[in-house]
PLY file of the C-alpha trace (Angstrom):
ply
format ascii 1.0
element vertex 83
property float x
property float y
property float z
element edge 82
property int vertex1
property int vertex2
end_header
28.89 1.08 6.59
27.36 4.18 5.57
25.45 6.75 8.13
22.51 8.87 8.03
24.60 12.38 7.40
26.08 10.33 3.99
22.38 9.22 3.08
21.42 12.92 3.48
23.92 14.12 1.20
23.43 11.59 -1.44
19.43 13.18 -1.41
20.76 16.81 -1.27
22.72 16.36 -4.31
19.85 15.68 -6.69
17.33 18.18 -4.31
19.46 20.86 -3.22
15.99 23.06 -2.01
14.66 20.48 -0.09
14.54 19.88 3.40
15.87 16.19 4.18
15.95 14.43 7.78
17.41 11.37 7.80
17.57 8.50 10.33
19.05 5.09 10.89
21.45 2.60 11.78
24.05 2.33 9.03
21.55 -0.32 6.65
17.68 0.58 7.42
17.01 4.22 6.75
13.87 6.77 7.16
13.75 10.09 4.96
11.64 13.09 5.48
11.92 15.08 2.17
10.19 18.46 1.76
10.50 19.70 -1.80
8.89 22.02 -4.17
10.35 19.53 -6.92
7.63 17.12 -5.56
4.86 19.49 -6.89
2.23 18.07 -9.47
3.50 14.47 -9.14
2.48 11.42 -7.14
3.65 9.57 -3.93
4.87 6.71 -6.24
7.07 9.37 -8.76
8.19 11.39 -5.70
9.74 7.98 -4.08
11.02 7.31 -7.44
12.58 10.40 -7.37
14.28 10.03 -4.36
15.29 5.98 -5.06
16.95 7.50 -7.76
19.15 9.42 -5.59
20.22 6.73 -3.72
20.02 4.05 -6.31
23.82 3.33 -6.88
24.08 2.64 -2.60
20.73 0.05 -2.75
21.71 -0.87 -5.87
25.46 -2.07 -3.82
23.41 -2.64 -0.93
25.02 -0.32 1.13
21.59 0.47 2.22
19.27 -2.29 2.24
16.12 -0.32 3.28
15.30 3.08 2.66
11.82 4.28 3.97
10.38 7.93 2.98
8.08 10.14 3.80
7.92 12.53 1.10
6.12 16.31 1.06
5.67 19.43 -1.12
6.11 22.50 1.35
2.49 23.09 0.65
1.86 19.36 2.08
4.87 19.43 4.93
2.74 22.72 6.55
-0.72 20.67 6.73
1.74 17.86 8.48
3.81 20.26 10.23
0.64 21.80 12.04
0.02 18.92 13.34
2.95 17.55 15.11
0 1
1 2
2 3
3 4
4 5
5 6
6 7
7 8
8 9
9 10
10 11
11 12
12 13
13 14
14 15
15 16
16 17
17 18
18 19
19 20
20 21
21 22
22 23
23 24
24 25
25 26
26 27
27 28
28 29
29 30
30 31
31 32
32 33
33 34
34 35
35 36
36 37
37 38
38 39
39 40
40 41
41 42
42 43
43 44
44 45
45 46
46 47
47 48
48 49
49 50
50 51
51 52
52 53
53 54
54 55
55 56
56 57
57 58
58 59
59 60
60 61
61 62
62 63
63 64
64 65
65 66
66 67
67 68
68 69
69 70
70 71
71 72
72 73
73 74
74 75
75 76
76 77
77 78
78 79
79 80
80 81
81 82
């Protein structure tokens, strides 16, 4: 079973700037990534970014769901604000 912490480090690998929060119960995940790497590019290439982080764990289905929430710092301070 794999944990949050291990999810988190498989996303800080490939975006070492970013900001990642992750949650879950060792199969259903949630990601908040903040990264500047996000920049110019849409909410479906940003989660394809990330997938492709993770893809050799879904890919074993180590982690069979992986929701995100995905922000350029620019974005995450318009969100931030409002929390």
């Amino acid at each position: 079973m794999i944990n949050p912490q291990q999810v988190k480090t498989m996303i800080q690998e490939q975006f070492p700037e970013a900001q990642v929060e992750v949650a879950g119960d060792g199969e259903h995940f949630e990601a908040v990534i903040v990264s500047p790497k996000f920049e110019g590019k849409s909410k479906v290439k940003q989660h394809q970014m990330v997938y492709a982080a993770v893809n050799d764990a879904m890919a074993s289905e180590v982690i069979h769901a992986l929701s995100l929430k995905t922000y350029t710092p620019e974005a995450w301070q318009t969100v931030a604000g409002k929390i």
